[in-house]
VOPAGU-2260 file (C-alpha; in pm, 1 decimal, decimal comma):
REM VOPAGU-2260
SITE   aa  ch    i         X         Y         Z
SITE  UNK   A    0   -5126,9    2799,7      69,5
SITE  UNK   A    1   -4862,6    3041,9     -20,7
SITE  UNK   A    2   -4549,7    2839,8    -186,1
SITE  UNK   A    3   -4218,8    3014,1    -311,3
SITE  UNK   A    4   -4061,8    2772,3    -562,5
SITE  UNK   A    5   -3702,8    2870,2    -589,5
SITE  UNK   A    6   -3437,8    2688,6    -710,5
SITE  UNK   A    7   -3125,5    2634,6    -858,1
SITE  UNK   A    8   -3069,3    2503,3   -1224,7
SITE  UNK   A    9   -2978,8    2149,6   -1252,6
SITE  UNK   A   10   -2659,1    2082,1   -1408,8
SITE  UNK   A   11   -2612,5    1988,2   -1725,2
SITE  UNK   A   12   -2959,6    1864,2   -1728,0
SITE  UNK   A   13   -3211,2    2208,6   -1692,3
SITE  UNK   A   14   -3208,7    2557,6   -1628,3
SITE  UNK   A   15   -3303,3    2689,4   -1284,7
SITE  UNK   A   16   -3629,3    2903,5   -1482,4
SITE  UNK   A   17   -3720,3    2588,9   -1598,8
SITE  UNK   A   18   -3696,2    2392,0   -1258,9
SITE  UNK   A   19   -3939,0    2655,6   -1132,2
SITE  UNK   A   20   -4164,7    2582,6   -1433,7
SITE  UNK   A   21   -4147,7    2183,3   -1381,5
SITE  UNK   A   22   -4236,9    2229,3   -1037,6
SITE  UNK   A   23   -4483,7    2481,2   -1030,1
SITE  UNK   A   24   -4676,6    2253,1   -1344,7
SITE  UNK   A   25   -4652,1    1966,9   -1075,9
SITE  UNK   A   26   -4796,8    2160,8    -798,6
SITE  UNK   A   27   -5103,9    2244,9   -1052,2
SITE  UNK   A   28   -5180,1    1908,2   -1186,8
SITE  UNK   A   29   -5227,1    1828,1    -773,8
SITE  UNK   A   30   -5566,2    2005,0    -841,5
SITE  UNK   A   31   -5559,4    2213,2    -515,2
SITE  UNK   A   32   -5525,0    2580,9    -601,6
SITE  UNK   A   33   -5206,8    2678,0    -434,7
SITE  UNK   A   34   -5074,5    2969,3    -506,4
SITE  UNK   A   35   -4753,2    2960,9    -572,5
SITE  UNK   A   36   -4466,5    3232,0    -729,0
SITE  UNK   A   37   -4137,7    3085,8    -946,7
SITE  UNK   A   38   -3826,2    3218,5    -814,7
SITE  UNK   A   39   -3579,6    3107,3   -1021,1
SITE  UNK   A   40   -3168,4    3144,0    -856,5
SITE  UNK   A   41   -2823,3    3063,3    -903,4
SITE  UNK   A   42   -2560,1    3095,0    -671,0
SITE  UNK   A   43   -2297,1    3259,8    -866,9
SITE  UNK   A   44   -2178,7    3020,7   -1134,1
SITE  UNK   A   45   -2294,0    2952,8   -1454,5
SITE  UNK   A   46   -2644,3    3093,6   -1580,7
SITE  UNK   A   47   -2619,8    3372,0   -1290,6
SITE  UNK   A   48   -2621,3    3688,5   -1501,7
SITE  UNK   A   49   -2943,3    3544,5   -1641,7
SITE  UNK   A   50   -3111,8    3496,7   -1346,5
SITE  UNK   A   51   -3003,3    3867,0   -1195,9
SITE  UNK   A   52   -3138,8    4015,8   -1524,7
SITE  UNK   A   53   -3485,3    3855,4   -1455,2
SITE  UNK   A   54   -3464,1    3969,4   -1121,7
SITE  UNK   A   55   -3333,3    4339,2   -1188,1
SITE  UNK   A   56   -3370,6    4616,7   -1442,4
SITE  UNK   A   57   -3068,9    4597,7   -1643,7
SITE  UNK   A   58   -2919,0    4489,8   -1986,5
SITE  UNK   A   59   -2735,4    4219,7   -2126,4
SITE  UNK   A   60   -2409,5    4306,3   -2302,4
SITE  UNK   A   61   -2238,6    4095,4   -2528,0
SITE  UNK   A   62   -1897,8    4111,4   -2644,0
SITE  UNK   A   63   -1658,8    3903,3   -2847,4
SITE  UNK   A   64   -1369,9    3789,7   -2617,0
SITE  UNK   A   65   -1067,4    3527,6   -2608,0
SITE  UNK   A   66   -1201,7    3186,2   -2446,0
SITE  UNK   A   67    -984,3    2981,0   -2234,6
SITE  UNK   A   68    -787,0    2873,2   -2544,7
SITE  UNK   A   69    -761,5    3203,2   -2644,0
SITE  UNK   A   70   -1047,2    3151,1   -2929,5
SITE  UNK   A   71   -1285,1    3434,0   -3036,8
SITE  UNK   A   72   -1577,7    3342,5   -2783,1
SITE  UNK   A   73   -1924,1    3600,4   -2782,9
SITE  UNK   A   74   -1970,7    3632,3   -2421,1
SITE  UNK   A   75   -2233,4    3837,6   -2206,1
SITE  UNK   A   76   -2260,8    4011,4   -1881,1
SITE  UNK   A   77   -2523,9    4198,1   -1695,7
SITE  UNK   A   78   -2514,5    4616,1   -1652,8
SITE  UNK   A   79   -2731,9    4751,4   -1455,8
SITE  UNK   A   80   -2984,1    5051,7   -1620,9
SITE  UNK   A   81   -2798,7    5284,9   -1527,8
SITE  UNK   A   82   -2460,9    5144,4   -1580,7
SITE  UNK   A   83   -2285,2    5190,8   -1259,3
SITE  UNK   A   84   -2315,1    4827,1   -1204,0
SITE  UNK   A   85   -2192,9    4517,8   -1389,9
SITE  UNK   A   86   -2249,9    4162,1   -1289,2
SITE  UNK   A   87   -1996,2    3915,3   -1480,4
SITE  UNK   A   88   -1943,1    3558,7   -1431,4
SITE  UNK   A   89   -1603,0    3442,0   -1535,1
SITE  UNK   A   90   -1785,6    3134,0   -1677,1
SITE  UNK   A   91   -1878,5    3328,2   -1952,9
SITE  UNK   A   92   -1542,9    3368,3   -2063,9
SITE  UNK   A   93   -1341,4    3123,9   -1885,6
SITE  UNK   A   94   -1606,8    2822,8   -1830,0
SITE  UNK   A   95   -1548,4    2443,2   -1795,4
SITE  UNK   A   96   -1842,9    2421,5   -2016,3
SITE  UNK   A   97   -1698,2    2640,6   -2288,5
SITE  UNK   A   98   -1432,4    2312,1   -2357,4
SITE  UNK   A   99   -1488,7    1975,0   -2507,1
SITE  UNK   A  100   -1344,1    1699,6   -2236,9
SITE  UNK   A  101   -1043,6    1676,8   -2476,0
SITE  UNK   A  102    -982,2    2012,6   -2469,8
SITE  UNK   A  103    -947,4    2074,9   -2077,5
SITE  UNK   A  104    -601,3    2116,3   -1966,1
SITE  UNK   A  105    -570,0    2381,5   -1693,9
SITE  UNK   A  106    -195,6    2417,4   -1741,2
SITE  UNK   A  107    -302,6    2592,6   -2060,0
SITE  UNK   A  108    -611,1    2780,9   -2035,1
SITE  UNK   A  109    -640,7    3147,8   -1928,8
SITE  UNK   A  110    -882,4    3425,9   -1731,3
SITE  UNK   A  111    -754,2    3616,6   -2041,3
SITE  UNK   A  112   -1142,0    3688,0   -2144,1
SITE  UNK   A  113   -1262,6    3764,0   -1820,0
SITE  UNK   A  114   -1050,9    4079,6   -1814,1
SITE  UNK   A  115   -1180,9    4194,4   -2144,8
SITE  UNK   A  116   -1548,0    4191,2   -1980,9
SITE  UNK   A  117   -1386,7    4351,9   -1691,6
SITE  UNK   A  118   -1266,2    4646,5   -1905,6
SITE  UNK   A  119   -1608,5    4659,3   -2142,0
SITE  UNK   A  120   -1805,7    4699,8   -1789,0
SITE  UNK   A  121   -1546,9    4979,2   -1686,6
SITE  UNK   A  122   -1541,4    5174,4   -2014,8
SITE  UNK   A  123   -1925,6    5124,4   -1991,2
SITE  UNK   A  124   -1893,4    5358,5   -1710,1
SITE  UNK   A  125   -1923,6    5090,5   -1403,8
SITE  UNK   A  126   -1838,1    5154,8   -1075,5
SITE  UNK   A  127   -1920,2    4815,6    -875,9
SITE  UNK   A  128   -1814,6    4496,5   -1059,6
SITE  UNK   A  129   -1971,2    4197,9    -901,1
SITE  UNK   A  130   -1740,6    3906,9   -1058,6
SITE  UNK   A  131   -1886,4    3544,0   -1013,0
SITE  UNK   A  132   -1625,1    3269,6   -1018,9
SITE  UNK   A  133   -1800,2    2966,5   -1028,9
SITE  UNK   A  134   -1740,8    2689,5   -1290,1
SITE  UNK   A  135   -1423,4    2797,4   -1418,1
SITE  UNK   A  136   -1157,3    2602,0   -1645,1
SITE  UNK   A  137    -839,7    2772,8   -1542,0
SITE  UNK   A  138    -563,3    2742,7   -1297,5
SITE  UNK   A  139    -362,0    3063,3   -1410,4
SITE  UNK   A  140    -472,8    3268,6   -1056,2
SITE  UNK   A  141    -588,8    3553,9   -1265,8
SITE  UNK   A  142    -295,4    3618,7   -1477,6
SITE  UNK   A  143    -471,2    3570,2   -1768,9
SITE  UNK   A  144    -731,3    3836,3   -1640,8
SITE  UNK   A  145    -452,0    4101,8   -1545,1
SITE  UNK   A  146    -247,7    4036,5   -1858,0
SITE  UNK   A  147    -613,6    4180,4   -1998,4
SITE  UNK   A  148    -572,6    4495,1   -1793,1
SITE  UNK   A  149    -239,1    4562,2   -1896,5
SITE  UNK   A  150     -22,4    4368,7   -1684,2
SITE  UNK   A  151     291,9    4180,4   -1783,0
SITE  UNK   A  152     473,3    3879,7   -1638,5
SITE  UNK   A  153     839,9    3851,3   -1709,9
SITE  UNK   A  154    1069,4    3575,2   -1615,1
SITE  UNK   A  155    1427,4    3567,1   -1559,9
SITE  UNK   A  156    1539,2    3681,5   -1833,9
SITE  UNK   A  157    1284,7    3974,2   -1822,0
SITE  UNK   A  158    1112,1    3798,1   -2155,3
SITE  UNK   A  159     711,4    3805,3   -2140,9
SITE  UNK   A  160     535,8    3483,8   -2050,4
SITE  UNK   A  161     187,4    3402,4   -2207,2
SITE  UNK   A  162     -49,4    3392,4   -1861,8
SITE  UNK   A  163    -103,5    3038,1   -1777,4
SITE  UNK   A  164    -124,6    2795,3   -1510,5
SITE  UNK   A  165     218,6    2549,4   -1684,3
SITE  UNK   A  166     374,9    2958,7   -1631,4
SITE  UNK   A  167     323,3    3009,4   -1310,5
SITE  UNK   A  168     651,9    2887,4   -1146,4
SITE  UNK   A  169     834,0    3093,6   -1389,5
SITE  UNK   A  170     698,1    3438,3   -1326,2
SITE  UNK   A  171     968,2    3673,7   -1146,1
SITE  UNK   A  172     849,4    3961,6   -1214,4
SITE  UNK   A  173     522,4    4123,0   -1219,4
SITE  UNK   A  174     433,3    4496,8   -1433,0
SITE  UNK   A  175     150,2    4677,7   -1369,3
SITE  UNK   A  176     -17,6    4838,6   -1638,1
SITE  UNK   A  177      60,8    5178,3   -1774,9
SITE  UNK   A  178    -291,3    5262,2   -1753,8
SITE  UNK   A  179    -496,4    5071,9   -1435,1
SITE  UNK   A  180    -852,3    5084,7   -1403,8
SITE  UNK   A  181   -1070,2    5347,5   -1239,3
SITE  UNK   A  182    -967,7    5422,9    -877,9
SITE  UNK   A  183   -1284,5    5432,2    -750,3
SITE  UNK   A  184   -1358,7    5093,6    -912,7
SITE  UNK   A  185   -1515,2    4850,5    -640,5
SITE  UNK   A  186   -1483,9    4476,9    -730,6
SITE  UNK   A  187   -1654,1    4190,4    -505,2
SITE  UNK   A  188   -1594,7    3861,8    -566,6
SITE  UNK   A  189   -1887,3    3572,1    -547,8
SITE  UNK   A  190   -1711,1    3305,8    -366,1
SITE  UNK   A  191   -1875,0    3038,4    -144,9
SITE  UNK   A  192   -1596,6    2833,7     -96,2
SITE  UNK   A  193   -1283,1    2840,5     135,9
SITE  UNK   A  194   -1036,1    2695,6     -16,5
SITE  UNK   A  195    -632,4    2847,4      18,4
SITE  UNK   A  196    -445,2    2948,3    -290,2
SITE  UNK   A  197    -244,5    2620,9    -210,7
SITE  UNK   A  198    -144,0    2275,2     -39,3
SITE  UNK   A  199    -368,4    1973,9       4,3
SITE  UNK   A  200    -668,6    2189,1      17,0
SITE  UNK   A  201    -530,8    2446,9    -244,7
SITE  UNK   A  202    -695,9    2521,4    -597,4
SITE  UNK   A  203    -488,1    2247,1    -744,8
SITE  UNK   A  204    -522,4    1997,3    -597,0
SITE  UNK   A  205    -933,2    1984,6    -487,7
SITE  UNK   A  206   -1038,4    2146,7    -818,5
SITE  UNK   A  207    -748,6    2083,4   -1081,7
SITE  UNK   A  208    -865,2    1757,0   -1150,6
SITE  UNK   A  209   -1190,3    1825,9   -1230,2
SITE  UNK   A  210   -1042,9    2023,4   -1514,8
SITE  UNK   A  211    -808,6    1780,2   -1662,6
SITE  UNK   A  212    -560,2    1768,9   -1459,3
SITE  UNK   A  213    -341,8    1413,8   -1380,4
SITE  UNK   A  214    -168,1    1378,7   -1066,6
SITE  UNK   A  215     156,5    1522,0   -1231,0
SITE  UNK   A  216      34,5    1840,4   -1342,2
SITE  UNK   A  217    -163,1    1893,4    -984,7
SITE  UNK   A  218     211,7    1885,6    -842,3
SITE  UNK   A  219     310,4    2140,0   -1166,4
SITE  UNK   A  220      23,7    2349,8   -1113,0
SITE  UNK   A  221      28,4    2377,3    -724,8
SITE  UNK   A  222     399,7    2431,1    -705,3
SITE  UNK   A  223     303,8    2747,4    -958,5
SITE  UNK   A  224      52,9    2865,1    -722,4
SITE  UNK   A  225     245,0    2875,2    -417,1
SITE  UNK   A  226     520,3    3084,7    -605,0
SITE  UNK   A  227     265,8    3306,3    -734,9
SITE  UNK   A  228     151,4    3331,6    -429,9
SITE  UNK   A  229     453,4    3448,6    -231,7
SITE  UNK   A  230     501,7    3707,1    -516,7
SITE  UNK   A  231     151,7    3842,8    -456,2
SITE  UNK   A  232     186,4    3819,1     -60,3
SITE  UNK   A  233     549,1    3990,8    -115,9
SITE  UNK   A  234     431,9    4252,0    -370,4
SITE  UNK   A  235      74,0    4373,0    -140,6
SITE  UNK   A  236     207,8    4286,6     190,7
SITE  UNK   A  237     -68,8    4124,5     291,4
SITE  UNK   A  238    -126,8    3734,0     298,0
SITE  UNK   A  239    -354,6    3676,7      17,1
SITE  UNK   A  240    -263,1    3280,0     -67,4
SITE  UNK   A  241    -423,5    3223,2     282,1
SITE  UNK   A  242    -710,9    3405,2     216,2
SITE  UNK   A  243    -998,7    3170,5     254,7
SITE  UNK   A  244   -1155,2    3154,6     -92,1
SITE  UNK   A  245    -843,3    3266,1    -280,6
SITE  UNK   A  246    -825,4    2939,2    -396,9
SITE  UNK   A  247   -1169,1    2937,9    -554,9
SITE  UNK   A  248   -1156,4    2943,3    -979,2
SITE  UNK   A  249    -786,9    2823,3    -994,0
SITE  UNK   A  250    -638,6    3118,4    -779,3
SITE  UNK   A  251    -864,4    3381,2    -951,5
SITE  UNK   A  252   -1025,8    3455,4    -634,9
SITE  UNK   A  253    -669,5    3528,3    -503,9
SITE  UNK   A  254    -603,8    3711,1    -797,3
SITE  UNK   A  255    -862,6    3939,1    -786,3
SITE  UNK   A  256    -775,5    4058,0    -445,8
SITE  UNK   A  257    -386,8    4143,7    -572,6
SITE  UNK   A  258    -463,2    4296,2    -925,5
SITE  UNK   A  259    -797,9    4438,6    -820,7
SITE  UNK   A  260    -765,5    4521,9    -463,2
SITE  UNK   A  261   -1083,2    4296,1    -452,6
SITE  UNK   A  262   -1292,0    4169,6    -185,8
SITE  UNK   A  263   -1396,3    3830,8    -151,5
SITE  UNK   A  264   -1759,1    3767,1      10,1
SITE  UNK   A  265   -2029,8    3479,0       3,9
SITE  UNK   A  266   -2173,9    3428,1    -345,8
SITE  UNK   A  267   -2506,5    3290,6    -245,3
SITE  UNK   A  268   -2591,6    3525,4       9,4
SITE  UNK   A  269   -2520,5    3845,2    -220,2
SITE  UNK   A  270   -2717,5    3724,3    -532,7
SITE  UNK   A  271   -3005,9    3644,5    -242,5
SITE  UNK   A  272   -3006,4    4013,7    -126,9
SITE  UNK   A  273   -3012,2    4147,7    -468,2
SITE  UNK   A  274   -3261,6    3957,5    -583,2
SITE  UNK   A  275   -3480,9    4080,9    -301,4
SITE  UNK   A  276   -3551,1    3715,3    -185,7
SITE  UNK   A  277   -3609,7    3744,0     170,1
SITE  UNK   A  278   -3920,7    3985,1      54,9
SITE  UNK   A  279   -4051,6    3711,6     -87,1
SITE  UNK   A  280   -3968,4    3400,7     178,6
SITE  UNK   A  281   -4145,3    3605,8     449,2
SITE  UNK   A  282   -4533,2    3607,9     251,9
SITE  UNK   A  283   -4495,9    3274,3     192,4
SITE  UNK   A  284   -4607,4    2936,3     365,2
SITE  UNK   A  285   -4408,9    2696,7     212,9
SITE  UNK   A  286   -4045,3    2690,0      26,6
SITE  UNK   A  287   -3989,0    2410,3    -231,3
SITE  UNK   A  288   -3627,9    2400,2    -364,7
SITE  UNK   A  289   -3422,5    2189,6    -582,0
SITE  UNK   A  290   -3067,9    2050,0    -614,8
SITE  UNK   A  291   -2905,3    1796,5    -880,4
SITE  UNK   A  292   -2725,3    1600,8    -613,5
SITE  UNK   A  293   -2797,8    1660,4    -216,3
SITE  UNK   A  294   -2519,5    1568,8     -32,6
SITE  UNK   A  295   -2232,4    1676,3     244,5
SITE  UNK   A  296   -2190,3    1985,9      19,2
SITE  UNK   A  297   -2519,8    2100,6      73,4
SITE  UNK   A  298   -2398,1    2183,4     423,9
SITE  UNK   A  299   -2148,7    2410,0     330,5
SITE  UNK   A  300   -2185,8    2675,0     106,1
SITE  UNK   A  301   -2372,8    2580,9    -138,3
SITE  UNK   A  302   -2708,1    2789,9    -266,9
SITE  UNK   A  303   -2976,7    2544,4     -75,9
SITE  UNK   A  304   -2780,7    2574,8     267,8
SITE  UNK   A  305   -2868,0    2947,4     264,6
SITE  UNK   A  306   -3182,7    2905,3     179,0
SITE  UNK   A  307   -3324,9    2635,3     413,5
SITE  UNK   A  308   -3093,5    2893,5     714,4
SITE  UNK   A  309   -3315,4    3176,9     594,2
SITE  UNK   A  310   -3646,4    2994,3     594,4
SITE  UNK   A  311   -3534,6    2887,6     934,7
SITE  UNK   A  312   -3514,8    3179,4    1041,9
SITE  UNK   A  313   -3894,4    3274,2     939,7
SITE  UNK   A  314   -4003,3    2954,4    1038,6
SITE  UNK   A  315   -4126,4    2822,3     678,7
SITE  UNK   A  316   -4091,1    2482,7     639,4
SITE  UNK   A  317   -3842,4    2361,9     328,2
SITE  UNK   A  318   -3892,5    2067,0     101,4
SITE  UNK   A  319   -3610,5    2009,7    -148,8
SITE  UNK   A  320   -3594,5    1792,0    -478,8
SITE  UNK   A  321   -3308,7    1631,7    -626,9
SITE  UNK   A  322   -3169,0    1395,9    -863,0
SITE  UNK   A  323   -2950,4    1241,8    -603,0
SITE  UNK   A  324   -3043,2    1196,7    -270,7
SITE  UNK   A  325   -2754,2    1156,3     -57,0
SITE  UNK   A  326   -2801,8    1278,1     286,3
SITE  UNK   A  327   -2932,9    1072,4     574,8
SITE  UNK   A  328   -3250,9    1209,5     782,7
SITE  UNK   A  329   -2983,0    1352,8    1047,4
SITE  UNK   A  330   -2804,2    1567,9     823,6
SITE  UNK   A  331   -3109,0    1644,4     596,3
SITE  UNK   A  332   -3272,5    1802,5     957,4
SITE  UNK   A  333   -2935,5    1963,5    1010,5
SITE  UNK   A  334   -2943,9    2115,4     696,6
SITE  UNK   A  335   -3295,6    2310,4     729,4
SITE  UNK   A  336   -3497,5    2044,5     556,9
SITE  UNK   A  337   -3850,7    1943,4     659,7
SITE  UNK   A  338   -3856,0    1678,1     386,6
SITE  UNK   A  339   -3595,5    1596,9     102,2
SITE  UNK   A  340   -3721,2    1340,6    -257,0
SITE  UNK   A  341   -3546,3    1232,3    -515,0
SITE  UNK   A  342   -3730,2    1256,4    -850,7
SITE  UNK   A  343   -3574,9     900,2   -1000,8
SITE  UNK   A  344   -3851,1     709,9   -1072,3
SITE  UNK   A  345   -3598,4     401,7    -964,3
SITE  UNK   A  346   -3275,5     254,6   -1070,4
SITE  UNK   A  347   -3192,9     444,0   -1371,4
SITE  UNK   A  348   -2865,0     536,0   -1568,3
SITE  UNK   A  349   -2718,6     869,4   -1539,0
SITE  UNK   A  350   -2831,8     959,4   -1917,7
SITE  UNK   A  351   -3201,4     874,9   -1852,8
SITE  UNK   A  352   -3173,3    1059,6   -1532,3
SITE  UNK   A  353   -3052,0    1381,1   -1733,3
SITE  UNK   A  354   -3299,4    1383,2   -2012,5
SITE  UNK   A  355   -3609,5    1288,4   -1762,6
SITE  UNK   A  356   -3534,6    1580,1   -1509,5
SITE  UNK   A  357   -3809,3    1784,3   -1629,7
SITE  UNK   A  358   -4060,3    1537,0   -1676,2
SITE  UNK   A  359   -3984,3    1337,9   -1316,1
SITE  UNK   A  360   -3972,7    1687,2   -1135,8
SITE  UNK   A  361   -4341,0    1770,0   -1259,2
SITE  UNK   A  362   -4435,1    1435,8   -1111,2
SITE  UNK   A  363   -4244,2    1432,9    -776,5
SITE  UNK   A  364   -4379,4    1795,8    -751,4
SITE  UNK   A  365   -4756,4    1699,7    -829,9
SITE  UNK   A  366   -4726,0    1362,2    -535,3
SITE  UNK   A  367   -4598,5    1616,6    -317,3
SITE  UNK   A  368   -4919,9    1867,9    -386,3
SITE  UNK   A  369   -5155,4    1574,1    -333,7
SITE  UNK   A  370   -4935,0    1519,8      28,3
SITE  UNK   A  371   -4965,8    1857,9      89,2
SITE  UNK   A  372   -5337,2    1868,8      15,9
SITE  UNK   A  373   -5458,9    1607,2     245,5
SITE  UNK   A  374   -5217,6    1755,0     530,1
SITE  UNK   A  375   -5332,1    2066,4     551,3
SITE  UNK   A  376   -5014,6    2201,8     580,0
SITE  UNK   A  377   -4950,3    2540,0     639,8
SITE  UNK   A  378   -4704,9    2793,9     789,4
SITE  UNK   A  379   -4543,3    2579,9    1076,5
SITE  UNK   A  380   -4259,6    2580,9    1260,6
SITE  UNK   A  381   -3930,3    2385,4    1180,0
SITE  UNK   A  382   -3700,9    2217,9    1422,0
């Protein structure tokens, strides 16, 4: 039996390479010779430059830029060999991870650093940026990026403002730089979800608070988002704050679309077609993924969704493992999921959960080998 093992890291717990590893031990210790191929993925957040340079023939760059306190940060972004395209992911320069829990206040931090990579890819001579926007700290909606680039925000008084999310609301005036990127610069933004620049399902409040934010500063920091907004609606004459995704990253993703007449398109999907995945689903039997938590997300958006659609589509069976299993049989079958486990060996607390992920994945993976050897499963078809 042919089984692709690809998969996802597993945050703040293991790396999606070594999620393949785990699982692809487990399968061995089952004793039954499959053959199997590590496929390691992301879906455009953090650790996704990594996984496109193991995929692709390329480079790693690395560059000393502001973090999202403005703090010299080394950060690194993919080129490809022959420089005409860059892969960046904002969480490089303008993660969550990048800030101690004390430290994260999104009416304060910038996208300042991911406009420095921006530049270093373009003065590297690239032509097609693919920007990632997953995992980010900010709520400035890419003002700290532009300022980068050369732009300047003024307010009333036509005095500069430093590009943050508290700032927003005070911005009246937006200058472009005196020398803007490349015209024939192409930037796509990774975005997988849908969220407006504002309002109840705006970047403040769904994501804000997972950055810091109290229920105070989500009214600050949505308030600046829809005046930003109008500005960038009035300024382009189109009507980016309702852009589906422009929301995603703290407004970046609307952001990108004003400063860098960028487009916004499903993360997972493009890192799956560059990375030549579908080549691979269609030799094999059998696709084993993985996911920290399984739950309503899973249904929308999210890397293991387009997966288990794909292997649908080929009629390969998908088993997924996770940390925490919360989907019923229903939704796990409306996902694209022949079977789903949870690797907790039982009631255990989050931190043992964390530091076992490697060791309980090897063992759900090696039950499941010893299921799959007595079955005699092979390619079938999925309902």
């Amino acid at each position: 039996m042919r089984i692709l093992i690809a998969s996802d890291s597993f945050k703040d717990a293991l790396s999606a390479t070594r999620v393949c590893r785990a699982i692809g031990r487990g399968l061995k210790k089952a004793g039954h010779g499959f053959s199997t191929q590590l496929f390691p993925l992301a879906d455009g957040g953090e650790g996704t430059a990594e996984i496109l340079a193991h995929h692709l023939d390329g480079q790693m760059r690395e560059l000393t830029v502001k973090d999202p306190l403005y703090r010299p940060h080394t950060a690194r972004y993919l080129l490809s060999r022959d420089k005409q395209v860059a892969f960046i992911e904002m969480a490089q320069a303008a993660g969550l991870d990048l800030l101690k829990p004390a430290e994260r206040d999104p009416l304060e931090t910038t996208t300042w650093g991911v406009g420095e990579l921006i530049r270093d890819a373009v003065e590297s001579g690239a032509e097609r940026i693919l920007l990632a926007i997953g995992g980010s700290a900010t709520n400035d909606a890419g003002t700290g990026m532009a300022a980068a680039l050369g732009y300047a925000f003024l307010d009333k008084t036509g005095q500069a403002l430093e590009p943050s999310g508290k700032n927003l609301i005070r911005i009246r005036t937006i200058v472009p730089p005196k020398a803007p990127l490349a015209g024939n610069l192409r930037v796509e933004v990774l975005c997988d979800v849908s969220n407006p620049l504002f309002g109840p399902a705006g970047a403040a409040f769904v994501y804000a608070p997972q950055k810091g934010a109290d229920p105070e500063q989500v009214r600050v920091l949505d308030e600046g988002l829809r005046h930003i907004g109008d500005l960038f609606d009035r300024a382009s004459g189109k009507s980016i704050a309702a852009m589906p995704g422009s929301g995603a990253a703290g407004g970046l993703g609307a952001g990108a679309v004003f400063f860098l007449d960028a487009v916004l398109q499903p993360g997972a999907e493009t890192i799956l077609e560059l990375c030549r995945f579908d080549s691979a689903l269609q030799t094999a039997d059998l696709l084993i993924t993985g996911e920290g938590r399984l739950d309503d997300q899973t249904l929308n958006g999210k890397l293991i969704g387009t997966l288990c659609r794909k292997a649908r589509l080929h009629q390969i069976p998908v088993v997924a493992l996770c940390g925490d299993l919360q989907l019923t049989a229903e939704k796990q079958a409306a996902a694209g999921l022949t079977a789903a486990f949870s690797i907790a060996p039982g009631p255990i607390s989050l931190e043992e959960a964390l530091s076992g992920t490697e060791r309980n994945l090897e063992k759900t993976a090696e039950d499941i080998g010893r299921l799959l050897a007595i079955s005699g499963i092979g390619r079938s078809p999925v309902g």
